[in-house]
C-alpha positions in Angstrom: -38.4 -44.8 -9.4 -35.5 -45.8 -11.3 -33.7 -42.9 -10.6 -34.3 -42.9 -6.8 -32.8 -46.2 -6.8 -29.5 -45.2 -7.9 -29.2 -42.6 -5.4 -28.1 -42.6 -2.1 -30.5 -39.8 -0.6 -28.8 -39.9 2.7 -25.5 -39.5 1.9 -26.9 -36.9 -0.2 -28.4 -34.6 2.8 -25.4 -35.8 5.0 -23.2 -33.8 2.0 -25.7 -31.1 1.6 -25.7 -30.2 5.3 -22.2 -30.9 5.6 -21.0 -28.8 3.7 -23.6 -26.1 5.2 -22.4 -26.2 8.5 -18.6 -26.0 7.0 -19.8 -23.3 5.1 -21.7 -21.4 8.4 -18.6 -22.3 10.4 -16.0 -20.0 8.1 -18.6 -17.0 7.8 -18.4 -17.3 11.7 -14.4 -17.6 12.3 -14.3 -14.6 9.7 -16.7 -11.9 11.6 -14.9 -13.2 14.4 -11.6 -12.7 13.8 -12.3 -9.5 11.4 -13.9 -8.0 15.3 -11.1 -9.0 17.5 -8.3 -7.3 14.5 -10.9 -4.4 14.3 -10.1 -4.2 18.5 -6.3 -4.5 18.1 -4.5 -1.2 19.0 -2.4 -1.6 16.0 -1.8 1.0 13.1 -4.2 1.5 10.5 -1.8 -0.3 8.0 -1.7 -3.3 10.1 -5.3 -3.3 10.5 -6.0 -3.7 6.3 -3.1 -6.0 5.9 -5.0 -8.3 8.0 -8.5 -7.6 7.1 -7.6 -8.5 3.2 -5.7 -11.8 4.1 -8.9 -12.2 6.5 -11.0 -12.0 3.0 -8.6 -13.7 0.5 -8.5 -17.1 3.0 -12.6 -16.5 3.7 -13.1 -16.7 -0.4 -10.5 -19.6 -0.9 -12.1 -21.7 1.7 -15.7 -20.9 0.4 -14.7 -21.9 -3.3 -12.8 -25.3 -2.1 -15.9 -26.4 -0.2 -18.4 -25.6 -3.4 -16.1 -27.6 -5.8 -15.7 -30.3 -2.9 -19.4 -30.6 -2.2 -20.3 -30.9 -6.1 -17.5 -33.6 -7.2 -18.9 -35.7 -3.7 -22.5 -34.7 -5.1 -21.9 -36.3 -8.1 -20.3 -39.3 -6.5 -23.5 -40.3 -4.6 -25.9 -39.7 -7.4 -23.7 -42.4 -9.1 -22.4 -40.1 -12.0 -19.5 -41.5 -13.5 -16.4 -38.9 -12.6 -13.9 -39.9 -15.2 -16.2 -38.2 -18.3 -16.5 -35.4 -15.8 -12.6 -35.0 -15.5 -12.3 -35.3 -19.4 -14.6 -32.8 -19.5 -13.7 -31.0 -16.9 -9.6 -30.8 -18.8 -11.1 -29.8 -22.5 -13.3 -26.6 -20.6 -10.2 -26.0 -18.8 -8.1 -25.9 -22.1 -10.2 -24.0 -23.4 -11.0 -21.3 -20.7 -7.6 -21.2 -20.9 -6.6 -20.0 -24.3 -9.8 -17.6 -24.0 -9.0 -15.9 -20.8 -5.1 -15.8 -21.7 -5.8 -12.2 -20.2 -6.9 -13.4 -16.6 -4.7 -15.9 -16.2 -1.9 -13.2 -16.6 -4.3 -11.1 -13.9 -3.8 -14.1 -11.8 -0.4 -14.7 -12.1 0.5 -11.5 -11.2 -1.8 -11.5 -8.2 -0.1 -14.6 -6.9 3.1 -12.9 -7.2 2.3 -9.9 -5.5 0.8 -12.1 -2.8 3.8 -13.9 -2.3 6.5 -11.3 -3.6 5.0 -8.5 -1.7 6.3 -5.6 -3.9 3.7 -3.6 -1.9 1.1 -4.6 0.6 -2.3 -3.3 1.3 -2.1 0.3 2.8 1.3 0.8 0.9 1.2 4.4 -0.9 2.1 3.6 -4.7 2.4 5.0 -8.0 2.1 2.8 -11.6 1.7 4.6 -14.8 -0.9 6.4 -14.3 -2.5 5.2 -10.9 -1.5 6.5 -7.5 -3.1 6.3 -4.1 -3.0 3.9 -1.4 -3.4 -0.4 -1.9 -6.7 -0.9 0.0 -7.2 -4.4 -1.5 -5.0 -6.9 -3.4 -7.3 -9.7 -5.4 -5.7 -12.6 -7.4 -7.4 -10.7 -10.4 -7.5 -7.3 -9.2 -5.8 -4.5 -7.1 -8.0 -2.1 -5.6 -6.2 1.7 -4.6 -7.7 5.3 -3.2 -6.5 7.4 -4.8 -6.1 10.8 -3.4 -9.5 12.5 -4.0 -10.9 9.8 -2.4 -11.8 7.6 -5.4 -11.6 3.7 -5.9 -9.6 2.3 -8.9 -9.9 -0.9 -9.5 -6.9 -2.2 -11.7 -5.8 -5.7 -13.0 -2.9 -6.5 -11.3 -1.0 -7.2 -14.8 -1.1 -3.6 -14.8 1.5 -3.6 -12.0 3.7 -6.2 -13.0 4.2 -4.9 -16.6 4.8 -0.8 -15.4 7.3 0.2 -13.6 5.9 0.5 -9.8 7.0 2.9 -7.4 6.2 2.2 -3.5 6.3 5.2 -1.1 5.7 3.1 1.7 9.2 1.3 1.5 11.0 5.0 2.1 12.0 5.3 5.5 13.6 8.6 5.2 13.2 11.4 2.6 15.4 14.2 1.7 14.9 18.1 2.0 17.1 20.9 0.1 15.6 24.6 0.8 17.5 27.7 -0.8 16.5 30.7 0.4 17.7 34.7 0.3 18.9 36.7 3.3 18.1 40.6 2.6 22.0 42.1 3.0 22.2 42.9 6.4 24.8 45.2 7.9 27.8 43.1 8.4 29.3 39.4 7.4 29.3 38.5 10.8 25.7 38.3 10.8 24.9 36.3 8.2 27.4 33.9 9.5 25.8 33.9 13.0 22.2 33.0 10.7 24.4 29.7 9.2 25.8 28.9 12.6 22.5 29.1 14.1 21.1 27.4 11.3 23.5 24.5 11.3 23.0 23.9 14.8 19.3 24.0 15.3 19.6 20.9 12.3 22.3 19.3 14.3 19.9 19.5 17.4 16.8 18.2 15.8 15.5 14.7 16.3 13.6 14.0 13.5 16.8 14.5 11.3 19.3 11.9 10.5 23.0 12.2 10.9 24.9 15.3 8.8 22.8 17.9 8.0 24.6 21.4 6.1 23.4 24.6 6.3 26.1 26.8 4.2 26.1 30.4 2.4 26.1 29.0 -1.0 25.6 32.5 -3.2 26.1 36.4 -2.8 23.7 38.6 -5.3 23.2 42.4 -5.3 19.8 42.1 -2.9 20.6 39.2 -0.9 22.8 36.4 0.6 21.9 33.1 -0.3 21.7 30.5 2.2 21.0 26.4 1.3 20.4 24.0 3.8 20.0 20.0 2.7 18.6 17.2 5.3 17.5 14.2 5.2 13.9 13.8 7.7 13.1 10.5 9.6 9.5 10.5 7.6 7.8 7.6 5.8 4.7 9.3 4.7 3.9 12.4 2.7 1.8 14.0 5.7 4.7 13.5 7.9 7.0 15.0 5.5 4.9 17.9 4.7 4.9 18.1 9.2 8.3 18.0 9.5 9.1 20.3 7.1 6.6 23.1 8.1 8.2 22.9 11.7 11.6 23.2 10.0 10.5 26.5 8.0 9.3 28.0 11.1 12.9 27.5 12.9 14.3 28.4 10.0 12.3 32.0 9.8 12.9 32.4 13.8 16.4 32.4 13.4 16.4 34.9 10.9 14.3 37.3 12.5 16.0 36.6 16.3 19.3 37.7 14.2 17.9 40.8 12.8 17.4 39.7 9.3 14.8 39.6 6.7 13.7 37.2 4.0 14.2 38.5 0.4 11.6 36.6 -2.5 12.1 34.0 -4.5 13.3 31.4 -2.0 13.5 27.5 -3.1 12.0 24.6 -1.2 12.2 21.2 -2.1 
């Protein structure tokens, strides 16, 4: 009886229901705005960039309104909130010097949150971890890597390694040194380098000043190198371009009358 007097049961299920309709209310902009990203015709990067800022605000929002609803909980119940502040500090101290661990875990999240030394479908590489960012917590960082497995790392493991991103190349470079069996003049290897050079020259997915030169002369073959640098930002697309590039490569030889000796050099 005593007890009911003291609290205000009304303001108590005003609070209570409150904050269940706040809490309904997020869960509902979330799905929503997770389906119309999911509908975008954006690429797949985009689409996870979004979808774990989409999850980061969901959990903030949720975890405000708990601590919100408890400290207005304890109001109307008439609990004195000054103890629960004191309290509150000498849990938080000591949390602190307990968990000096995760609060490195979180710094470091909030950093690469706001730093952005990679974002979520960024292809990385940090001691031993590589793969693609699929999710980045304020404790952890989740990556694929490439058989397909999930690692889950604390993002301290980032900040203290030295981190390489793939993502941020927007061009990488390709050197390929290869032997020309001795055909039966000069003139027709340097009809293969001219040809060479100018199918490079010609091709859109290189950038400016490619070389293709006869770099060596050995007893079985002529040694021709080519360097470029391709317009590709991924592996796969690297791997693409350079197959298509092998294959021009190989038709000019054989539309010259040549042949390919062994022990050629791609890289």
């Amino acid at each position: 009886g005593c007890l009911l007097k003291e609290i205000n049961a009304v303001e108590i299920a005003w609070i209570v229901s409150l904050s269940i309709v706040i809490l309904k209310f997020i869960t509902v902009m979330y799905r929503a705005l997770s389906a119309v990203n999911e509908q975008k015709e954006q690429g797949n990067s985009d689409q996870l960039r979004t979808e774990s800022l989409l999850k980061r605000s969901r959990n903030f929002l949720r975890m405000l309104v708990s601590i919100l609803t408890v400290l207005f909980l304890a109001d109307a119940m008439g609990l004195p909130l000054k103890p629960l502040w004191t309290s509150l500090g000498f849990i938080t101290i000591a949390f602190g010097l307990a968990s000096q661990e995760i609060a490195k875990n979180f710094l470091g999240g909030m950093n690469m949150i706001f730093l952005k030394p990679f974002e979520v479908g960024d292809r990385i590489k940090a001691n031993n971890i590589e793969g693609i960012v699929t999710d980045i917590g304020l404790i952890h960082t989740r990556v694929k890597g490439r058989e397909n497995e999930m690692i889950s790392a604390p993002n301290s493991t980032f900040i203290d390694s030295t981190l390489v991103n793939f993502s941020t190349r927007k061009a990488r470079v390709l050197r390929m040194k290869f032997g020309v069996s001795q055909p039966d003049d000069i003139e027709t290897i340097k009809k293969i380098v001219r040809d060479m050079r100018h199918s490079l020259e010609n091709n859109s997915i290189i950038q400016d000043s490619p070389r293709a030169n006869l770099s060596d002369i050995s007893l079985r073959s002529f040694e021709i190198e080519i360097f470029c640098i391709l317009r590709a930002t991924s592996h796969s697309e690297f791997a693409r371009y350079r197959e298509q590039i092998l294959c021009d490569m190989w038709k000019i030889v054989k539309d010259n009358g040549g042949q390919f000796a062994f022990d050629n050099e791609v890289g």
